[in-house]
C-alpha positions in Angstrom: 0.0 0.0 0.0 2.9 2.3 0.7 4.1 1.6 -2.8 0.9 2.3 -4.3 0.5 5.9 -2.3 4.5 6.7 -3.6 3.4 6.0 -7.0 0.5 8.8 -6.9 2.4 11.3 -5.6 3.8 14.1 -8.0 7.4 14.3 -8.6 9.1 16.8 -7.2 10.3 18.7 -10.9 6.5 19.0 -11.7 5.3 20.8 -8.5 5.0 24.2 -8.8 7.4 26.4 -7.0 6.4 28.4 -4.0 7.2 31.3 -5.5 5.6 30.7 -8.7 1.5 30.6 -6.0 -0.3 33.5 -6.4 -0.5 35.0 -3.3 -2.3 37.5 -1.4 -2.2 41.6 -0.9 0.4 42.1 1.3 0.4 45.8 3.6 3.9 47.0 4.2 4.3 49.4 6.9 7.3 51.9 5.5 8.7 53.3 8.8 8.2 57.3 9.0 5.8 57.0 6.3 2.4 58.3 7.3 0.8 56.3 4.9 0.3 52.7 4.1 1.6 50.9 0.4 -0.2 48.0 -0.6 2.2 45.4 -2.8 0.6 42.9 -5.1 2.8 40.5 -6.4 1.8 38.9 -9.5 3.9 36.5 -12.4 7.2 37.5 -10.1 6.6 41.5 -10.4 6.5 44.1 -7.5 3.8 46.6 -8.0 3.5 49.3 -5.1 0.9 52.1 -5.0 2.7 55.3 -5.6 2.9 57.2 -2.8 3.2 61.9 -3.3 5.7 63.6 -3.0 8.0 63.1 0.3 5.8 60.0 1.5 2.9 61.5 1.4 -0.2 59.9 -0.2 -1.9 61.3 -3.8 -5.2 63.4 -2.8 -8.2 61.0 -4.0 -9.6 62.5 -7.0 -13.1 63.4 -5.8 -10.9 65.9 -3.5 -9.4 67.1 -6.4 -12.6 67.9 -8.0 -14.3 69.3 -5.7 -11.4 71.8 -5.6 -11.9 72.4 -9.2 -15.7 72.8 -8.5 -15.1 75.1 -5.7 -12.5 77.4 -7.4 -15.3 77.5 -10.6 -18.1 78.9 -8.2 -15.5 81.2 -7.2 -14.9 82.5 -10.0 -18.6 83.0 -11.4 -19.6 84.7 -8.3 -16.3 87.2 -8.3 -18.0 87.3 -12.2 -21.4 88.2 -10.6 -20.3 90.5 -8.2 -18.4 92.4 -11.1 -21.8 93.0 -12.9 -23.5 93.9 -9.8 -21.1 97.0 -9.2 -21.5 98.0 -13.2 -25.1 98.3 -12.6 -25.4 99.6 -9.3 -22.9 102.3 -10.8 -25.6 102.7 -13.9 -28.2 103.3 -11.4 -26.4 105.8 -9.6 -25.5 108.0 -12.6 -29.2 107.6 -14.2 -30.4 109.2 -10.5 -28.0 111.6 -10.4 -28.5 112.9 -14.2 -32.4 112.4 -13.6 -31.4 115.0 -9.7 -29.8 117.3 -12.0 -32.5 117.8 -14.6 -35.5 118.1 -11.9 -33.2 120.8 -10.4 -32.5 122.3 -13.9 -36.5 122.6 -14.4 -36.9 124.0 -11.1 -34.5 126.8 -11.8 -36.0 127.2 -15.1 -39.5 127.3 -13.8 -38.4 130.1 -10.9 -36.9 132.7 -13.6 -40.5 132.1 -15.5 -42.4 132.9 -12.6 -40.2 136.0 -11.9 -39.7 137.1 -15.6 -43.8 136.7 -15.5 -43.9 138.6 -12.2 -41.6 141.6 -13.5 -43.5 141.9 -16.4 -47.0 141.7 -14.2 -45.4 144.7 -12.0 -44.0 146.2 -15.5 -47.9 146.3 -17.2 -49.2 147.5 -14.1 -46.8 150.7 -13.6 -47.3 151.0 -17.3 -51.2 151.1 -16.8 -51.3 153.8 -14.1 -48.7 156.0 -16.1 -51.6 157.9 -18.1 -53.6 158.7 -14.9 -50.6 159.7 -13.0 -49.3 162.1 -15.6 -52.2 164.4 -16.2 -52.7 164.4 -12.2 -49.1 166.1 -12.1 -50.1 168.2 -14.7 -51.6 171.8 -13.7 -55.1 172.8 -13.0 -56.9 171.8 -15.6 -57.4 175.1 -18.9 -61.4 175.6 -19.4 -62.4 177.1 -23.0 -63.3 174.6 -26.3 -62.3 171.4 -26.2 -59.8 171.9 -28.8 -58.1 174.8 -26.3 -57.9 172.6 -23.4 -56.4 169.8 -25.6 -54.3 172.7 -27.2 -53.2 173.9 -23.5 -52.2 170.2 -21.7 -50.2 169.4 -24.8 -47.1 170.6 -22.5 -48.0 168.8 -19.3 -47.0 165.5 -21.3 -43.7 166.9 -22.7 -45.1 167.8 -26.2 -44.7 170.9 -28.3 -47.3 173.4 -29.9 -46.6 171.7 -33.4 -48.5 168.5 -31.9 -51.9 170.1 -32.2 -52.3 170.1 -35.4 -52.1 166.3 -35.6 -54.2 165.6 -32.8 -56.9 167.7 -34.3 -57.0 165.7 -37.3 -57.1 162.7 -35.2 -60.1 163.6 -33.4 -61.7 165.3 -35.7 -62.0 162.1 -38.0 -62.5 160.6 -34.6 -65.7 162.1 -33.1 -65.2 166.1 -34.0 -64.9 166.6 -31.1 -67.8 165.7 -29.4 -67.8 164.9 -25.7 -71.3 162.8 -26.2 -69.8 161.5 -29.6 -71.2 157.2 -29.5 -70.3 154.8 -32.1 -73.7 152.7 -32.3 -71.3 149.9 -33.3 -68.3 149.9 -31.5 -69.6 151.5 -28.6 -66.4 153.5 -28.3 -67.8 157.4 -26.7 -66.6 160.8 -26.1 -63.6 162.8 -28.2 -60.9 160.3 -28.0 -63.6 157.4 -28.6 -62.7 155.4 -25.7 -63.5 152.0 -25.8 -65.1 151.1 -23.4 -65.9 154.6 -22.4 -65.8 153.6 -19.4 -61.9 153.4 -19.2 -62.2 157.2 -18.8 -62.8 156.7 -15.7 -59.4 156.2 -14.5 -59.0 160.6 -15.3 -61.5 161.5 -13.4 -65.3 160.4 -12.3 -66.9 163.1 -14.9 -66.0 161.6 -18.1 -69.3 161.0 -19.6 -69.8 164.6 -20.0 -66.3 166.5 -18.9 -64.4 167.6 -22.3 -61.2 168.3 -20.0 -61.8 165.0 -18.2 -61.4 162.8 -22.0 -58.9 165.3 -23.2 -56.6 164.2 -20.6 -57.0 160.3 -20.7 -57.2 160.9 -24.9 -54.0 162.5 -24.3 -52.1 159.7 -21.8 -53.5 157.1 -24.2 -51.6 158.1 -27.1 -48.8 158.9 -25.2 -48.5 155.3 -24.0 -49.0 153.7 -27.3 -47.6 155.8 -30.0 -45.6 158.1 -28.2 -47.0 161.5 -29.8 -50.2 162.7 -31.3 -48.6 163.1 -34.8 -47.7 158.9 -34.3 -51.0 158.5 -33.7 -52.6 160.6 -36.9 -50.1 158.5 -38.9 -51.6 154.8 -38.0 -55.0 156.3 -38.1 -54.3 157.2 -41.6 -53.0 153.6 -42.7 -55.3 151.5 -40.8 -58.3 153.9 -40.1 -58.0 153.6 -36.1 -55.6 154.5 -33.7 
């Protein structure tokens, strides 16, 4: 039987050699290392995990991309944050340009109102001129209505030679006639007023007071043309003064 077991047996040049077995992982502890290489062995090569730079182990790749990721969302908010100060400077230089143009259009709108104002006061002084010059003007001449005119031609800084235009005016006027009416118009007395009741403003007589039209006739034409020969003149082109 002993024979018999010797014969099964393998010879010894066709066992495999221990070296030749595939073995296991095997874990080397490198002394100072921090980190732990794993060796595989395999058809008689040595193949060891690399370790980084002085012993210490490569960063796993999700680290490393995560990194990546992180440093990207860096950069797109730095990106963001960039825009944000562009338009929050935009906003500031629409306010301040639409600042300056509501203070511009204040400004503008104050010299309106006191370029209105001035010409308000202006009109007004302008208006109470003719009553306040034959006021200044001496007692008042009686006689026709053409020598009281003739007389107060002085009083507003004219010269004999006016008369004779101011008695064409009036005489193509209302010849002179304090009741004169112009159905029409409604214009009354010698200078043909209109209203009559403007006359007024020389005295509270006017509907029948020659001297009291004379002298309003008289600061009306001052006012507007300047002199009674001005007056004759437009009253000639237009046929009204």
């Amino acid at each position: 039987m002993a024979a018999l077991r010797n014969l099964h047996r393998t010879p010894a040049r066709h066992r495999k050699p221990p070296e030749s077995r595939r073995p296991s992982k095997i874990t080397l502890a490198v002394a100072g290392a921090t980190t732990v290489a794993t060796i595989a062995v395999a058809s008689g090569v040595a193949v060891a995990a690399p370790d980084g730079p002085a012993g210490q182990a490569a960063p796993p790749r999700p680290v490393a991309r995560a990194a990546a990721d992180a440093a990207a969302d860096a950069s797109e908010t730095t990106q963001q944050l960039a825009q944000v100060k562009v338009h929050l400077a935009a906003v500031q230089r629409d306010r301040l340009a639409a600042a300056s143009r509501r203070a511009a259009a204040r400004r503008e709108a104050r010299r309106r109102a006191a370029a209105q104002r001035a010409a308000e006061r202006a009109a007004a002084r302008q208006a109470q001129q003719p009553a306040a010059s034959p006021a200044s003007a001496p007692a008042v001449p009686s006689g026709s209505p053409q020598q009281i005119a003739a007389a107060m031609l002085g009083s507003f800084g004219w010269s004999s030679s006016q008369f004779g235009c101011l008695q064409s005016l009036w005489n193509a006027e209302s010849g002179w006639n304090p009741s004169a009416s112009n159905p029409i118009s409604g214009a009354y007395g010698i200078p043909q007023a209109l209203p009559g009741s403007k006359m007024a403003s020389a005295g509270p007589d006017w509907q029948t007071n020659p001297a009291t039209q004379i002298k309003w006739g008289l600061g009306y034409i001052q006012q507007v043309y300047g002199s009674p020969c001005a007056a004759w003149s437009h009253e000639q082109s237009t046929g009204w003064y």
